[in-house]
N, C-alpha and C positions, 0 to 999 in steps of 0.2 A: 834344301839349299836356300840361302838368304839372297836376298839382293835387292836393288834397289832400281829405279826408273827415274831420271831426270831427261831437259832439252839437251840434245847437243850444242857444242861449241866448237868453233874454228880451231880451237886448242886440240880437242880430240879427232883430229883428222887420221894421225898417223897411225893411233888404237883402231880406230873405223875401220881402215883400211888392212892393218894385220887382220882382224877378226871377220872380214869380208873376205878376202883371199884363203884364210882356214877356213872357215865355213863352204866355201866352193869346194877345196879340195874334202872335206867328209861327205856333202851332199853330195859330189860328183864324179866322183874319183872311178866309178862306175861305166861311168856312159862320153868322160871325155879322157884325150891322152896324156899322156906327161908335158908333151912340148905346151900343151894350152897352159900349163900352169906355169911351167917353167917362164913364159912370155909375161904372162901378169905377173910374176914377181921380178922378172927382167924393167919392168913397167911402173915399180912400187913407189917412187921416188915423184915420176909427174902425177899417179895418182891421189898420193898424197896432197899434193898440191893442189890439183882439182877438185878433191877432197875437200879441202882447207876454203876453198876459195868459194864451193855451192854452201859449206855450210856459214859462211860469213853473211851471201845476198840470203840465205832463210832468213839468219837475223833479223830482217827487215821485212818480211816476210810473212806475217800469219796462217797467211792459207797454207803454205808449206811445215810439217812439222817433223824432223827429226828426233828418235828418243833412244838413247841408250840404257841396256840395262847392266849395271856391273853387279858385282859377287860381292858379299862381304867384305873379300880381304881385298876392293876394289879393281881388281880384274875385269876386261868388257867382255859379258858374255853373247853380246847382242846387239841388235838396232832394227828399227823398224823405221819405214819412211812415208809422208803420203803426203799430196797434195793435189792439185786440180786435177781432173781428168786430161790425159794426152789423146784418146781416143775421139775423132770426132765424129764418128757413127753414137757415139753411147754418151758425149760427154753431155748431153740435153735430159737425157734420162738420172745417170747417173753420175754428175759432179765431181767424185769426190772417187780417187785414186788409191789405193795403198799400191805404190811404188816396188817398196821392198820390206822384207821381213829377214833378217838371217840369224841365226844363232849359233852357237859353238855345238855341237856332240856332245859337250858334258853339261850342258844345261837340257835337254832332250828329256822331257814328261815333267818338268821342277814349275811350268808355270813361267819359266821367263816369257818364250813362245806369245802367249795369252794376253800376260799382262804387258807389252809391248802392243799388239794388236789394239788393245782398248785404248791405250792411249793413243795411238797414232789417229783411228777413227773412231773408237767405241763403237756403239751401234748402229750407228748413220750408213745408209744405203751405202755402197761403195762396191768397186769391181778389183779385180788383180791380174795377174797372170801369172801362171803357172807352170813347170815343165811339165808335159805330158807325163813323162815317166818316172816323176818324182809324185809317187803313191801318198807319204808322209804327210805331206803340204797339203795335197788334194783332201787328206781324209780330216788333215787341222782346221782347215774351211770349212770343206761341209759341217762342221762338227759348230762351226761360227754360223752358219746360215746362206755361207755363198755355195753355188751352183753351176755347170760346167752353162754358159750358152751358146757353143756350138760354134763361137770363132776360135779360130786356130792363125798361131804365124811361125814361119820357118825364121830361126835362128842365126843363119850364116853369116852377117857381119860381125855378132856378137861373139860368137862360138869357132869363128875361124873355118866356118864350111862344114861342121861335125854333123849337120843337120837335125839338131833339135829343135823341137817345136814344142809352143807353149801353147798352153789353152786359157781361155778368158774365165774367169770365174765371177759372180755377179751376185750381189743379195741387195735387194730393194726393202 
């Protein structure tokens, strides 16, 4: 599969945003119910917006880096996000955040995954988080150099109560 990696732009909010809610419903379709999906696409319009408006203050922004990766025939199949650590137990240690990482089902073993990764932080110490029972992710880390460190957080505001919890993951 071809494609390529540039910064985002306020332009591509609404691309973001479809390719973020399809990628929850592949990764998750598992472990959450229809009504959680049906809510964020009830939702699609302010987060667009929202969207449009975090990727405008990166702009201005360094520390912050959005990157998208489209397909050939210019399709998003992806994004990855990172900037300062939100953590303040770990943010002294480790800085430097990867936020988020999502990609489509059909870009899955092509290298989008990867070369998103590098860009967002390449190989600079950096932590994440993770769902506990998303295996894929866990084993796409480890496989980069991060590691579980034994924090865990329940998910209920995020997930509507579904009780998932994520695990920290960590590479110095």
């Amino acid at each position: 599969m071809s494609f390529s990696i540039r910064r985002a732009t306020p332009d591509d909010a609404a691309d973001f945003v479809s390719v973020h809610l399809q990628s929850w419903r592949e990764s998750y379709a598992h472990v959450l119910g229809e009504e959680v999906f049906r809510r964020r696409e009830a939702d699609r319009s302010a987060a667009v917006e929202h969207r449009r408006a975090a990727l405008a203050e990166q702009a201005s922004d360094p520390a912050i880096r959005t990157w998208l990766a489209h397909a050939g025939d210019g399709r998003l199949l992806g994004f990855a996000s990172a900037g300062p650590a939100r953590d303040e137990d770990i943010r002294a240690a480790l800085p430097l955040e990867l936020w988020s990482i999502y990609i489509l089902a059909e870009a899955y073993g092509s290298g989008v995954g990867q070369a998103l990764l590098e860009h967002a932080v390449a190989d600079a110490p950096a932590y994440v988080w993770v769902l506990e029972d998303n295996d894929r992710a866990q084993a796409f880390y480890r496989r980069n150099g991060f590691v579980p460190d034994g924090t865990v957080k329940d998910l209920p505001q995020v997930w509507a109560g579904t009780g998932m919890v994520e695990i920290r993951m960590v590479r110095n």
